[in-house]
C-alpha positions in Angstrom: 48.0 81.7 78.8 45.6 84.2 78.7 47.2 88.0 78.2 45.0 90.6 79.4 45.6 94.7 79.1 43.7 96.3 82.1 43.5 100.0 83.5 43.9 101.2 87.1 40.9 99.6 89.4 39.6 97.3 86.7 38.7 93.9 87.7 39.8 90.2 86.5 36.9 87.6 87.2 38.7 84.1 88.2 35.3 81.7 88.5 32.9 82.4 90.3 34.7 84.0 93.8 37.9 85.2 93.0 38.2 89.2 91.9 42.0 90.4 90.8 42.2 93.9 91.4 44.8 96.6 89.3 45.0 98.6 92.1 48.3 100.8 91.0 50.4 101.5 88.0 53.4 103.0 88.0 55.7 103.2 85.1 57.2 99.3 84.9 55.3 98.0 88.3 52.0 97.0 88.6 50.3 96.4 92.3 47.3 93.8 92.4 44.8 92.8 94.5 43.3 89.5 95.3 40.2 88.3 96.6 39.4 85.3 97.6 37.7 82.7 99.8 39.7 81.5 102.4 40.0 77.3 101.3 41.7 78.7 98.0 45.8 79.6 98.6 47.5 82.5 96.9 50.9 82.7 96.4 53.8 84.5 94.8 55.7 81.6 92.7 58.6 82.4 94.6 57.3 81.4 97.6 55.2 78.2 96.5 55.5 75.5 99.1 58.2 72.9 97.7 55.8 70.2 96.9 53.4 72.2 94.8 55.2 71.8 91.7 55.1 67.9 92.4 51.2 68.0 93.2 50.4 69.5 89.8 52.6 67.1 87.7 51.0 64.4 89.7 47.5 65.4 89.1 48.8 66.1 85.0 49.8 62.1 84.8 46.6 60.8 85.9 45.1 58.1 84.2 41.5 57.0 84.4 40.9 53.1 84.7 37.3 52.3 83.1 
């Protein structure tokens, strides 16, 4: 995990086309902005759809037949 400290309306690059705004601070709350294109879903992990969890342990066990 990568821990970053960041002021109010400083920026977070996430490749190439995603920007993560700090868009307010207020004593233990932090509000955030996210841009990104359309194909790529943002969610809050409480929400996650209930296969996503499945979908990235599935793509963890993969094994590559040479």
């Amino acid at each position: 995990m990568l821990v970053l400290s960041r002021k109010l309306n400083e920026k977070i690059m996430v490749g190439d086309d995603i920007i993560i705004t700090i868009v307010k601070i207020d004593r233990n709350q932090v509000r955030i902005g996210i841009e990104a294109p359309g194909h790529v879903p943002v969610y809050r992990e409480e929400i996650l759809p209930a296969n996503w969890h499945a979908d990235v342990e599935d793509s963890a066990n993969v094994v590559l037949e040479v």
